[in-house]
C-alpha positions in Angstrom: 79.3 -15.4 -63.5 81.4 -18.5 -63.3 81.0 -21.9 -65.4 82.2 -25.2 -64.8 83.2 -27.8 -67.3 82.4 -31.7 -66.6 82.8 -34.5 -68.4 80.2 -35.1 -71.4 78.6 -39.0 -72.3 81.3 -38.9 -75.5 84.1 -37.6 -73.6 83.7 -33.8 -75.0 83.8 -31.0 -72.5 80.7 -29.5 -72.6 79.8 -25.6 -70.6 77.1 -26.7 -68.2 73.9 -24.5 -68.0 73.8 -24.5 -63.9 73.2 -20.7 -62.1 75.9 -19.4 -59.5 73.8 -18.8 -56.7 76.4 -17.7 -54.5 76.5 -13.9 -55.7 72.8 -14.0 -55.0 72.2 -15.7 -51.4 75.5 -12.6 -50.7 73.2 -9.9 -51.7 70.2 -11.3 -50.1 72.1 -11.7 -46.6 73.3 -8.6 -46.9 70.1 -6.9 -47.4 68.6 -9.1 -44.5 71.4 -8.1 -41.8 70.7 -4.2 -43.1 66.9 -4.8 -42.7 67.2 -6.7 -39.3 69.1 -3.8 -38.2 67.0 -0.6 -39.4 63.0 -2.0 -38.9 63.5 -1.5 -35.0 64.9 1.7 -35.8 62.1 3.0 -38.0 59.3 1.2 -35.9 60.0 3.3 -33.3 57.7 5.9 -32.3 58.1 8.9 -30.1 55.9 10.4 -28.0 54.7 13.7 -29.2 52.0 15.9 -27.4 49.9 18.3 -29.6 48.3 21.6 -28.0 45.0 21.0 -27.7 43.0 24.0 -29.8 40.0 25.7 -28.1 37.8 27.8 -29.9 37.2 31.4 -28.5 34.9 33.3 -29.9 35.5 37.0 -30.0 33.7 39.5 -28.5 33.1 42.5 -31.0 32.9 46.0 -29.7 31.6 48.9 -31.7 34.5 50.6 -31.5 36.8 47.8 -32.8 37.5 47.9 -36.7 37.2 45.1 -38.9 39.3 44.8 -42.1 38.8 42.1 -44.7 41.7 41.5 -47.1 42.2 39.5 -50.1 44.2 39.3 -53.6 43.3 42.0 -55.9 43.4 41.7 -60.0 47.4 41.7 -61.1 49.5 42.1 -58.0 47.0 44.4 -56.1 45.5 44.1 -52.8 42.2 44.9 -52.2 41.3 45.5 -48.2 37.8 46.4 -47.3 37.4 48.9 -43.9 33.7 47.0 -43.4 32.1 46.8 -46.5 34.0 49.7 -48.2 36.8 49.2 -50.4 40.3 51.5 -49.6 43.3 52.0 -50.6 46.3 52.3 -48.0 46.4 56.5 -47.6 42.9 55.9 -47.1 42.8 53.1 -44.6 45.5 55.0 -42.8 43.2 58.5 -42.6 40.6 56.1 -41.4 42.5 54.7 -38.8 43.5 57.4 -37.4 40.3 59.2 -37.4 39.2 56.0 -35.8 41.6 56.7 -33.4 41.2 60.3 -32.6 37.8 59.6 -32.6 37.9 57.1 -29.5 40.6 59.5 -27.6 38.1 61.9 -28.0 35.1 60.0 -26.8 36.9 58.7 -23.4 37.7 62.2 -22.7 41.6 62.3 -23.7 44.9 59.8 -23.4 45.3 59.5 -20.1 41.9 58.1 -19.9 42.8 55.1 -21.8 42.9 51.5 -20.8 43.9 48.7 -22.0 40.2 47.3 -22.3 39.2 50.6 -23.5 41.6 50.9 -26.5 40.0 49.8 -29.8 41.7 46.6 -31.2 41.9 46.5 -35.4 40.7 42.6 -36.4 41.9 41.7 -40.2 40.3 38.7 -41.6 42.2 36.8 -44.4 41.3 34.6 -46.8 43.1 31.3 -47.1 45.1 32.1 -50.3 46.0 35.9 -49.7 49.4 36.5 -50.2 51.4 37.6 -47.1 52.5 41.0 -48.3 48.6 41.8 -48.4 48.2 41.1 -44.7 51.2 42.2 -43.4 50.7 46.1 -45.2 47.4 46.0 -43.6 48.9 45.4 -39.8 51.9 47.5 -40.7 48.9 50.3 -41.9 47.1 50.1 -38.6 50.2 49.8 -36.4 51.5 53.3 -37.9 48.2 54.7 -37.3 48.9 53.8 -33.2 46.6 50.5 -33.0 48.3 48.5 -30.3 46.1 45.9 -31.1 45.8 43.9 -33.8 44.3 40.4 -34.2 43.0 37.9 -36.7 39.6 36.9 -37.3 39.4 32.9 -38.2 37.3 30.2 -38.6 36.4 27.5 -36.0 37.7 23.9 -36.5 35.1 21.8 -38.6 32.6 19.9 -36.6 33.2 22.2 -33.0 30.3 23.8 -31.9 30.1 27.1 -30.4 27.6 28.5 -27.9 26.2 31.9 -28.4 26.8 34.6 -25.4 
């Protein structure tokens, strides 16, 4: 900060107690040119187009199996073939029971469609951990289920009509 000396009313020189302004008004132009130049940047908008979610519901067939998984006690994973709890030697027994069951029941492979084919639907909840949901679909895919979906909620407020 600079001073400047002027003559006193008894002919001492005397510092004068005036404020430099010009170090300020350099600052605050500066910081006007840069804001001039970046709020029409930043006020810019671009256009973005969202998907627009439909809810389907799902059609259930018998012979599709539903799995519920969720964080077990520790670092465990519980997963639930309907209302039964198992572990994964016996979900994959299950599954492929399941399986062989249905080959069975349409008279043999090469009676197989893709409709036909039983699909495996896991539901999730919210705060399982991804190695919980991925063994199960990695459980099911080794037992030969092509088909594997996830069973979710509908968006708040939708409303869903009944087949």
């Amino acid at each position: 900060m600079s001073m400047s000396v002027g003559p006193a009313e008894e002919g001492d020189d005397v510092p004068m107690s005036d404020i430099n302004t010009t170090p300020l008004v350099d600052v605050m132009l500066v910081l006007l040119i840069i804001f001039l130049i970046t709020v029409p940047i930043v006020i810019q908008t671009v256009p973005v187009s969202l998907p627009k979610v439909k809810y389907e519901p799902t059609t259930t067939k018998p012979e599709n199996v539903s799995l519920s998984v969720r964080n077990g006690p520790g670092d465990t994973c519980e997963v639930y073939w309907n209302l039964t709890k198992v572990n994964s030697d016996d979900l994959l027994d299950r599954a492929v029971k399941k399986l062989e069951f249905e080959i069975e029941k349409q008279g043999g492979v090469e009676n197989l469609t893709e409709e036909s084919m039983p699909e495996a639907h896991i539901r999730g909840d919210i705060d399982t951990r991804y190695k919980c949901i991925g063994g199960a679909i990695f459980t099911m895919q080794r037992a030969g289920f092509a088909r594997v979906g996830f069973i979710s909620e509908p968006p708040a407020g939708s409303v869903t009509s009944r087949l």
